[in-house]
C-alpha positions in Angstrom: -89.0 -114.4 -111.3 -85.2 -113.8 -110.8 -83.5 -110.4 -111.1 -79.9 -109.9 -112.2 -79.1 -106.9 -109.4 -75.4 -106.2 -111.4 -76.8 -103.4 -113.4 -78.5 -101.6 -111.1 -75.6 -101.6 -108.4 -73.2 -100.1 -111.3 -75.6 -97.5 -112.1 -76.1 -96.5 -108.4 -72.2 -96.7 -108.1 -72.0 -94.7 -111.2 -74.1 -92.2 -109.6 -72.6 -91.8 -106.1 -68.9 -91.7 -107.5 -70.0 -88.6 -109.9 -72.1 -86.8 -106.7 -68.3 -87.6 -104.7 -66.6 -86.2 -107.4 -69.1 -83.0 -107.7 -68.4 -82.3 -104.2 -64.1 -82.3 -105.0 -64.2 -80.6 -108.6 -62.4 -77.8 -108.7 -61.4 -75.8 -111.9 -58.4 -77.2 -113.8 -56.6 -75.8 -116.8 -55.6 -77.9 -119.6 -52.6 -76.5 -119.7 -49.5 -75.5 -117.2 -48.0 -71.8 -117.9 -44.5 -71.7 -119.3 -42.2 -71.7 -116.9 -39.9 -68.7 -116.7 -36.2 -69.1 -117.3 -33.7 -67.8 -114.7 -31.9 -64.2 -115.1 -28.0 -63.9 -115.3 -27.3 -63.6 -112.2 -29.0 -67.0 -111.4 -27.1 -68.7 -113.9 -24.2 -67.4 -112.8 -24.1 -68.0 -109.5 -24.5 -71.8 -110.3 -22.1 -71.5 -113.0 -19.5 -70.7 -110.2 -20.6 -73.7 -107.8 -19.9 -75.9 -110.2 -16.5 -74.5 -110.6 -15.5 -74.7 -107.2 -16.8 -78.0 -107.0 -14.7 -79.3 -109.9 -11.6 -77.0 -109.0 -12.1 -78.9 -105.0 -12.4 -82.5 -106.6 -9.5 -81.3 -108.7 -7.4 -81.3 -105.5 -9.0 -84.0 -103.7 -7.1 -86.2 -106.0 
């Protein structure tokens, strides 16, 4: 009598990745909160970077 063991190793492969996984899970939400936009200031502040980087090209050249 032969025996095909292909079945039976994915089921027991099945069943030790899920028990591996078990042992990682952690609580995951399905969706990531909103992220907040920056104040004034913020803005600002890179507003004027960019200005003084545009101004110092300006007279590199």
């Amino acid at each position: 009598m032969r025996t095909t063991l292909g079945p039976a190793r994915k089921l027991h492969l099945d069943r030790a990745a899920r028990t591996a996984g078990e042992a990682f899970a952690f609580d995951e939400p399905d969706t990531t909160p909103a992220v907040k936009s920056g104040t004034f200031g913020s803005s600002l502040l890179w507003l004027s970077i960019a200005a003084v980087a545009i101004l110092g090209l300006g007279f590199a050249f």
